[in-house]
mmCIF file of the C-alpha atoms, coordinates in Angstrom:
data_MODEL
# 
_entry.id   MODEL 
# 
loop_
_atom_site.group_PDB 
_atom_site.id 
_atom_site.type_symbol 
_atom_site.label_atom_id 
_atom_site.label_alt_id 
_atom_site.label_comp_id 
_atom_site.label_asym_id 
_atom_site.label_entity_id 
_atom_site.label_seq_id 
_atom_site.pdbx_PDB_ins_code 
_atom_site.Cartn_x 
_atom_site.Cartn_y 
_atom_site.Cartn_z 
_atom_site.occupancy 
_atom_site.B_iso_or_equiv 
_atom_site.pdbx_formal_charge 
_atom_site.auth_seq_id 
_atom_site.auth_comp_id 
_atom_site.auth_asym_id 
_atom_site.auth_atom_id 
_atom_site.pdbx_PDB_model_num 
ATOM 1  C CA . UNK A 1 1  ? 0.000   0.000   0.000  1.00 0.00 ? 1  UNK A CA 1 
ATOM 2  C CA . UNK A 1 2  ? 1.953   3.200   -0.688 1.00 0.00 ? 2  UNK A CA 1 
ATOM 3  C CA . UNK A 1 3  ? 1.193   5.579   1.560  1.00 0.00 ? 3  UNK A CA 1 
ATOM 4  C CA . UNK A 1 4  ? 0.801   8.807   -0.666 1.00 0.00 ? 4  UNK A CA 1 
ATOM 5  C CA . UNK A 1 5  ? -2.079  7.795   -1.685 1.00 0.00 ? 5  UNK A CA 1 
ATOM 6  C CA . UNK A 1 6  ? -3.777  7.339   1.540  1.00 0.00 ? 6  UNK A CA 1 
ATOM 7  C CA . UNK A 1 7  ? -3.793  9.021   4.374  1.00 0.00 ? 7  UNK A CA 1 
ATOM 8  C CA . UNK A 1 8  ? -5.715  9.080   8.541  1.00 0.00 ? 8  UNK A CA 1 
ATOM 9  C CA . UNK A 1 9  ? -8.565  10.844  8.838  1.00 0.00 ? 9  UNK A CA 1 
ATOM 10 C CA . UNK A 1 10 ? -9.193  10.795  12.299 1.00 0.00 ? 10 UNK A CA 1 
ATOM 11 C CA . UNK A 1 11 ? -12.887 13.041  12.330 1.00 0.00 ? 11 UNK A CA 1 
ATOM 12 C CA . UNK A 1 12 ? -13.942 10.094  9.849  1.00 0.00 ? 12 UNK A CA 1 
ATOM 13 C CA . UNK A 1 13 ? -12.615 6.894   12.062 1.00 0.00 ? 13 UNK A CA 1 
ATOM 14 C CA . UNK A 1 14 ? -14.228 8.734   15.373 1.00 0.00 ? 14 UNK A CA 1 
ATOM 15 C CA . UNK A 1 15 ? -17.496 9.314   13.301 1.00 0.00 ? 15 UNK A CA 1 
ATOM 16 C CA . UNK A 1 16 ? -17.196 5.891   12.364 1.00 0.00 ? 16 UNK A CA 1 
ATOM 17 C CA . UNK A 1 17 ? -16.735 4.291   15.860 1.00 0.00 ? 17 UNK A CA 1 
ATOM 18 C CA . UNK A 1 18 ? -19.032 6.500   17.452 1.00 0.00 ? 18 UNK A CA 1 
ATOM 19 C CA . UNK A 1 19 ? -21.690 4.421   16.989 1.00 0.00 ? 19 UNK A CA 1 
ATOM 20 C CA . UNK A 1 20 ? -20.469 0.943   18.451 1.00 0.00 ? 20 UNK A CA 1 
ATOM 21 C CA . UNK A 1 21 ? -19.085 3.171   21.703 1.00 0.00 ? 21 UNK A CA 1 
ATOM 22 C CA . UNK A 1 22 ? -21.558 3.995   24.670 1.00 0.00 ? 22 UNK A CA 1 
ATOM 23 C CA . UNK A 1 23 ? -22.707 7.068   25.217 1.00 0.00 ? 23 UNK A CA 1 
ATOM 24 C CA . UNK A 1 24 ? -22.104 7.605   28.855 1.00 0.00 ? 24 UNK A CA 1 
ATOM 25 C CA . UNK A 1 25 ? -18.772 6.608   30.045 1.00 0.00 ? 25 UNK A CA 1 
ATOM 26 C CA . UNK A 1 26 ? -18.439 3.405   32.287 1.00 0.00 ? 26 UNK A CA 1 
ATOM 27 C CA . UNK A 1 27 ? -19.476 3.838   35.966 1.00 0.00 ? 27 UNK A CA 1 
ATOM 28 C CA . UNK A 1 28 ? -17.270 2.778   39.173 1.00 0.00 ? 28 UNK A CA 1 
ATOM 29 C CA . UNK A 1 29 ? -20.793 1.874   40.901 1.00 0.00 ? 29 UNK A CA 1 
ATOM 30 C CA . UNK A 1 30 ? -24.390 0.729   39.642 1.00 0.00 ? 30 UNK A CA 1 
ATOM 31 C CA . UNK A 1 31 ? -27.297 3.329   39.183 1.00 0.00 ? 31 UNK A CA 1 
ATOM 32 C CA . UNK A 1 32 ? -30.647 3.293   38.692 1.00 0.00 ? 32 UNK A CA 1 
ATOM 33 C CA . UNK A 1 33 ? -30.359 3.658   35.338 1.00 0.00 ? 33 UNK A CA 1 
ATOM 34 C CA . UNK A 1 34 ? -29.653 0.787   32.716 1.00 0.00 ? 34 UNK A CA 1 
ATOM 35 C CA . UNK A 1 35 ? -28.127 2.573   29.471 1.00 0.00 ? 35 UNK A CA 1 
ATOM 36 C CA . UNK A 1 36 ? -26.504 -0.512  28.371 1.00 0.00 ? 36 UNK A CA 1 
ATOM 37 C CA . UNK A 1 37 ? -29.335 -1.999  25.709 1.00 0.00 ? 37 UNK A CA 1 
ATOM 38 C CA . UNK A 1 38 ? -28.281 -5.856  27.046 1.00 0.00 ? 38 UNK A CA 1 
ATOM 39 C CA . UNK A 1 39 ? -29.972 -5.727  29.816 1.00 0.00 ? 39 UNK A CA 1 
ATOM 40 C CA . UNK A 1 40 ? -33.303 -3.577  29.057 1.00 0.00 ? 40 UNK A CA 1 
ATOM 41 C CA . UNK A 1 41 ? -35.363 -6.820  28.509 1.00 0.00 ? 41 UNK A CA 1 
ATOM 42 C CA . UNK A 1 42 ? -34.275 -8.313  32.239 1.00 0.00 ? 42 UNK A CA 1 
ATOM 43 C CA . UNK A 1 43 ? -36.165 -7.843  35.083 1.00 0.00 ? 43 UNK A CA 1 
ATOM 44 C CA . UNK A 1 44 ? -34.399 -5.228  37.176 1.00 0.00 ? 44 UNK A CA 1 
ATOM 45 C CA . UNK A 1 45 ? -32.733 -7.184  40.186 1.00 0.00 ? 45 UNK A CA 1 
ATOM 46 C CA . UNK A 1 46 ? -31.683 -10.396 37.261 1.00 0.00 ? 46 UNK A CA 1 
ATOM 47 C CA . UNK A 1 47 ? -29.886 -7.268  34.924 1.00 0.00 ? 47 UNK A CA 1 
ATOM 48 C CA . UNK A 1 48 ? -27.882 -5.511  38.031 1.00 0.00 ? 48 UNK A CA 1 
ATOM 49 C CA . UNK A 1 49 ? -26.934 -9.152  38.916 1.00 0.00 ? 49 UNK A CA 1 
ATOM 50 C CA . UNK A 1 50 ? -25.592 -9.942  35.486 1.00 0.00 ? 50 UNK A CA 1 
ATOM 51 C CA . UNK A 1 51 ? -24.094 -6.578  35.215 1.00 0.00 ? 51 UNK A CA 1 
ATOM 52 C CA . UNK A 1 52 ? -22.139 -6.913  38.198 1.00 0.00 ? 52 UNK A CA 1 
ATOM 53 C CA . UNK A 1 53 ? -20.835 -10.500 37.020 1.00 0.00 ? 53 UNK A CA 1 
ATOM 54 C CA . UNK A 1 54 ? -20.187 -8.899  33.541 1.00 0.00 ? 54 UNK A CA 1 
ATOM 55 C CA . UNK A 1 55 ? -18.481 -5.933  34.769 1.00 0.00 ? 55 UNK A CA 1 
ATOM 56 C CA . UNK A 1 56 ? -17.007 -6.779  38.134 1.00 0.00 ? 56 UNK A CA 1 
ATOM 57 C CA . UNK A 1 57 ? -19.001 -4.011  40.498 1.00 0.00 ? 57 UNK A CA 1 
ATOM 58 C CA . UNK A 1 58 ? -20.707 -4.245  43.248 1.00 0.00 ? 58 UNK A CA 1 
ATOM 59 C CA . UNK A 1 59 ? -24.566 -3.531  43.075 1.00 0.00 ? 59 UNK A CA 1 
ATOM 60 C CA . UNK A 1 60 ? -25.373 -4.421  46.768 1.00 0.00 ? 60 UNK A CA 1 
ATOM 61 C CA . UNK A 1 61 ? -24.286 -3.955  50.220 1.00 0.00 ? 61 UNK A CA 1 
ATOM 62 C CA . UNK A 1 62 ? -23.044 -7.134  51.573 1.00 0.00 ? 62 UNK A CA 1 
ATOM 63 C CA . UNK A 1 63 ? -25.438 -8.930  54.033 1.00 0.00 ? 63 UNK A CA 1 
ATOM 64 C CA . UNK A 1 64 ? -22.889 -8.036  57.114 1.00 0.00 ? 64 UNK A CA 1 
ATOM 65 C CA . UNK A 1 65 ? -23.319 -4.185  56.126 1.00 0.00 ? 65 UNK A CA 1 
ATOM 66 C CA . UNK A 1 66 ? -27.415 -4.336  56.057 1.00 0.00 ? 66 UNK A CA 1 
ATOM 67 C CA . UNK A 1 67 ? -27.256 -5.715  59.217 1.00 0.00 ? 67 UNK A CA 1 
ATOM 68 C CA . UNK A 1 68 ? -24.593 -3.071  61.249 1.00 0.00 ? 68 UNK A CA 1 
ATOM 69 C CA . UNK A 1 69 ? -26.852 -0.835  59.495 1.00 0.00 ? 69 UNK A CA 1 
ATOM 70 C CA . UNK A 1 70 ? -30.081 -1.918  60.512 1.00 0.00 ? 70 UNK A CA 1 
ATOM 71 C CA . UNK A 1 71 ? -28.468 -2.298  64.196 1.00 0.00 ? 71 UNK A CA 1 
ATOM 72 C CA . UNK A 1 72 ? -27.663 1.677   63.591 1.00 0.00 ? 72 UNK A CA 1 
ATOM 73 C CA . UNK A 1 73 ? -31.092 2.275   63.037 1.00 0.00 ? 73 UNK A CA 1 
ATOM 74 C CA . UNK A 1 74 ? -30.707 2.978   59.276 1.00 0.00 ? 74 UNK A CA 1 
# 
């Protein structure tokens, strides 16, 4: 390929890729908002389950915390 004859257009590659990239950048925890089209068909608790597996986040409190909490009063 000689490379005269061709050359990067960035704007065109990001226009390009735009459309197989999310539009919200990842999140460190879980919302309550789904953007991620996957999971819109799964009943809510089932999708923020998956999602964590998927993704590696925690959606929950652990069972420990609920309970110092609820011991709090909260």
């Amino acid at each position: 390929m000689n490379s005269e004859n061709h050359s990067f257009n960035e704007l065109e590659v990001i226009h390009k890729l735009k459309h197989y990239l999310p539009e919200q950048a990842a999140l460190k925890d879980f919302i309550h908002q789904i953007h991620c089209r996957l999971f819109q068909k799964m009943k809510f608790h089932k999708a923020i389950r998956h999602a964590s597996q998927m993704f590696g986040h925690s959606v929950s409190l652990k069972l420990e915390e609920f309970r110092s909490l609820y011991k709090e009063g909260k």
